[in-house]
N, C-alpha and C positions, 0 to 999 in steps of 0.2 A: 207659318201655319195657316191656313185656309181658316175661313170664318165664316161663320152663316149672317143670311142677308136678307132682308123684306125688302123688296121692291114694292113702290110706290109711285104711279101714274097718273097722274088728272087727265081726266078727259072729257072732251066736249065733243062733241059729233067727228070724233074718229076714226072710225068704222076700220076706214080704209087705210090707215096710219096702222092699224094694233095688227093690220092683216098681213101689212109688207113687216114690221118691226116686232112683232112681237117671238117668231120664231129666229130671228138673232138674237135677242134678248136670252130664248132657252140655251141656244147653242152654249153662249157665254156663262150662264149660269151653270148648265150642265159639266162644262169645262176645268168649272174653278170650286165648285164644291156642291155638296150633297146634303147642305140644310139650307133649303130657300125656300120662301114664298112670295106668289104676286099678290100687290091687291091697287085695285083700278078703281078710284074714286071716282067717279060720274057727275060733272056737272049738270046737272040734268036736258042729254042729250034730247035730243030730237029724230036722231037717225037709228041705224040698227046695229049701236055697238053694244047693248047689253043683250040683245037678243044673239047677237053675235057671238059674244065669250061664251052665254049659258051654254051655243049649243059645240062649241071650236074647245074652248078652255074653260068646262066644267068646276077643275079645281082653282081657278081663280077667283080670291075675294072680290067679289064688286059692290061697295059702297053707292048709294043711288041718291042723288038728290033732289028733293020734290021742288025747287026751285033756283035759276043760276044764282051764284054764290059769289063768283071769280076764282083767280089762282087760289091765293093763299087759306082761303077759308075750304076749298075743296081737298088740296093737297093735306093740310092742318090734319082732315078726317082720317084721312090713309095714316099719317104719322102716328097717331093716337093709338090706330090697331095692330099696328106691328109689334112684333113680340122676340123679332131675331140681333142677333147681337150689333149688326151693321144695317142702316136702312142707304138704298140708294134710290135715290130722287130722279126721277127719267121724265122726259117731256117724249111724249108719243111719236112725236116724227123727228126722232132719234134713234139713227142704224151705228147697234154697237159692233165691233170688231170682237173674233172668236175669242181671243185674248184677255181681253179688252180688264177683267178684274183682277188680273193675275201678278202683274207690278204693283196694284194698291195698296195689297196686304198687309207687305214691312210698316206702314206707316202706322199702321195700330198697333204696333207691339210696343209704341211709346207711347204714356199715358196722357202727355200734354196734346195728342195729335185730336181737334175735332173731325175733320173730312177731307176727303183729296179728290180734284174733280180729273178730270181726261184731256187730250188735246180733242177741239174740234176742226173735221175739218170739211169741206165743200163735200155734197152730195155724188158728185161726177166728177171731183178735182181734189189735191191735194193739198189745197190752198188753205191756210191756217185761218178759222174764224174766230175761235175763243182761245187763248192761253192764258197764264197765270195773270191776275190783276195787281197792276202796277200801283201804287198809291202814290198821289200827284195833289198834292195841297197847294193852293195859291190864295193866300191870304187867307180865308174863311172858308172858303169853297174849294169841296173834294170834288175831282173828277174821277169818275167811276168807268169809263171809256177806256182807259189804256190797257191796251198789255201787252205781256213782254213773255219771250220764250228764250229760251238758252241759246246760247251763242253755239254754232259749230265746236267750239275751241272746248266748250265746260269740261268739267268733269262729267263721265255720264251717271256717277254716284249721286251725283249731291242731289238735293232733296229743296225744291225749289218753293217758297213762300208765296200765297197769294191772298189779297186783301179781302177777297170773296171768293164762294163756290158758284158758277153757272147753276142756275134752277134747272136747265136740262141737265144736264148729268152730275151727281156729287153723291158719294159715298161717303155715308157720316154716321158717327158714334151713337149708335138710338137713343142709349142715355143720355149724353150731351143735348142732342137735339129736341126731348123730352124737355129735360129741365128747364130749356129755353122758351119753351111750348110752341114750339115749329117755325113758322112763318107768322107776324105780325100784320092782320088784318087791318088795321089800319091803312096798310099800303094798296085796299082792293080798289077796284079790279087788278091793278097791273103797276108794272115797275118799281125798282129799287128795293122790293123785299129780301132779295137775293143778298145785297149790298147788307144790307143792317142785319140780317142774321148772321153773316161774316163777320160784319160790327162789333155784335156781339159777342159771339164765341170768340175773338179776339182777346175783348176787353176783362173775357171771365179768365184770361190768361190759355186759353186753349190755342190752339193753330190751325192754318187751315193749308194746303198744299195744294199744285198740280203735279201730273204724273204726266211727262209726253209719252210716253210706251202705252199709256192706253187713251185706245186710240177711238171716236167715233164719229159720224157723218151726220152733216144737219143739212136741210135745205137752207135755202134765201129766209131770212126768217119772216113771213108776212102775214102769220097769224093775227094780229093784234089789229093791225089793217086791214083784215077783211074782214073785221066786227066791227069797228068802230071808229068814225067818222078820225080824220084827220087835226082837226080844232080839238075836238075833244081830245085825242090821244095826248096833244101836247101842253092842254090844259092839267091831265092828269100828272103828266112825267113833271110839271112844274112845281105841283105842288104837295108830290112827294120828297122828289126832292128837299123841297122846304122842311119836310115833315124829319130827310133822316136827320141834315144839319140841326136842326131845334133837338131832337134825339141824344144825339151822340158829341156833340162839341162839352166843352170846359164850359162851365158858368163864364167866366170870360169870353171862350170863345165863342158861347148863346147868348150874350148882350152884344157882339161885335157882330153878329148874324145877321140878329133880329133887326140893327140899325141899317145895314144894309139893306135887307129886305122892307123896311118903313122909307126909305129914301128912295129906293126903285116900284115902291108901291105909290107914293108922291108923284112921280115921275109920269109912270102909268097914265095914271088918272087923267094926265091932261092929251095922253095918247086916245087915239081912236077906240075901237072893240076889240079887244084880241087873245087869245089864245095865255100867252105870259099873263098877261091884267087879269083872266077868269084864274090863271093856275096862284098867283099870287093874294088874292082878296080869298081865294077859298083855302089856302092855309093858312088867314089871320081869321077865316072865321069858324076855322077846325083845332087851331092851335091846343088849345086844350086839350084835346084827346093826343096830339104829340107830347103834351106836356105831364101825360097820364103814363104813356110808354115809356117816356125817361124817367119817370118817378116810379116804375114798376122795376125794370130793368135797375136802378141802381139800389131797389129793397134786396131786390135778389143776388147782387154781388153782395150787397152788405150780410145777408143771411146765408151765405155760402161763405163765409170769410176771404173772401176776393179783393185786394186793396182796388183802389178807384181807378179804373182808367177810363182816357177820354179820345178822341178821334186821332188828338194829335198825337198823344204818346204810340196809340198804335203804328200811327206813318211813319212816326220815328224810329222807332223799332223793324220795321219791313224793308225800311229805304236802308238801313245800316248793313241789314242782312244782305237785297238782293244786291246793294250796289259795289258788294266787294267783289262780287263775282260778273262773267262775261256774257251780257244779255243782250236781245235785241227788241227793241220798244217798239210796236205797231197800234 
């Protein structure tokens, strides 16, 4: 059965992204069912994308915001005002395929399912960017890098598990996503929010999927670096990173963390200036506010009657599923 959908877009000086994407975006909507709405959170551009939708796509909600905010706090806005049974999370300079929602649908007729993302793939090529996220634990540290697509050989039934949904494309339960309360600001401007709201809906016992039959095209992705300085990007990805670990591990496995990261902060210190030392020092002197979001996140499984789960039991749980079956890891 066909489902209705709120689409959900951040954008920051897009213009020209909402002009190429946004009439495939209808094609596929128009395709797969007949209760939809857009609505386009506005980072507070600078260019002429809201004068743009007013006069192109009248019936699009646009969200406008008097000051940049980053991802999660702009997308947040759009979440909150959706009102349709399915929200799907799009990053602008993302070309979906006409199809493209038509295979996701089974996945909601189970109640445990939170979201299922799409295969990505090169803009001019067929070349696979994003697939399902592999979970790869090594000692205390998750790597959120991998993934893995089906083997030639699979089943083409089976229903493929993934550790997170891509922020560019993912169709997910609005209630579920609600309760969660979207994307965790904490993680602004950028990175790993994706990873921990997967986290999460995991740990609340929910699932998360990819779908290779839907199908969509991304560029090189170089957003992120044409805003913002290189040191800094990796400053930041360091110490979010920090932020999901202290998050989402076992009480054991966040004293076994933190000792690592006190010993590589040790270390640092007698190193030059750099990038890892700024992203490391500024998640021991933000700690807190990580320590805030794990203490929120585990009231709300407790007030949902959710037993405990923690990073590891999810890997374990993921790696048992994906690894009975015939995949390929990139």
């Amino acid at each position: 059965m066909n489902k209705s959908i709120s689409v959900v877009i951040p954008n920051y000086n897009g213009v020209h992204l909402l002009g190429k994407n946004l009439p495939l975006l209808l094609e596929a909507l128009q395709l797969s069912t007949d209760r939809f709405e857009i609505i386009i959170s506005d980072d507070c551009s600078t260019d002429d994308s809201i004068a743009f939708l007013l006069k192109e796509y009248p019936y699009v909600k646009c969200l406008q915001s008097s000051k940049n905010e980053g991802f999660s706090s702009t997308i947040n806005k759009g979440i909150a005002k959706a009102t349709y049974e399915l929200v799907f999370l799009l990053n602008s300079d993302v070309a979906l395929f006409p199809d493209f929602f038509i295979p996701m649908f089974k996945y909601f007729e189970q109640e445990s399912t939170f979201g299922v993302m799409g295969k990505i793939i090169g803009l001019e090529d067929a070349q696979i960017q994003d697939g399902a996220k592999y979970p790869m634990l090594k000692g205390s540290k998750l790597y959120t890098t991998i993934n893995y697509s089906p083997a030639k050989a699979s089943a083409k039934s089976q229903w493929w598990p993934s550790l997170f949904l891509s922020g560019a494309n993912a169709l997910v339960h609005r209630e579920k996503l609600q309760l969660l309360g979207g994307f965790d600001v904490l993680f602004s401007p950028f990175y790993m929010e994706d990873a921990d709201l997967g986290l999460r809906a995991w740990r609340m016992g929910w699932k998360c999927y990819y779908e290779p039959d839907s199908i969509c095209r991304h560029p090189a992705s170089t957003t992120i670096g044409h805003y913002h300085k290189k040191r800094e990007i990796e400053k930041v990805s360091v110490r979010n990173r920090a932020f999901f670990h202290h998050i989402h591990h076992s009480q054991k496995g966040l004293w076994s963390w933190k000792v690592k990261m006190r010993f590589t902060q040790m270390i640092q210190s007698l190193m030059p200036s750099s990038a890892k030392k700024d992203g490391i020092n500024a998640y021991f002197e933000l700690q807190n506010l990580a320590q805030q979001s794990r203490e929120d996140f585990l009231a709300l499984q407790k007030a949902q009657k959710k037993p405990e789960k923690y990073l590891q039991d999810v890997v374990k749980e993921l790696k048992s599923e994906i690894n009975s079956s015939l995949i390929e890891r990139f």
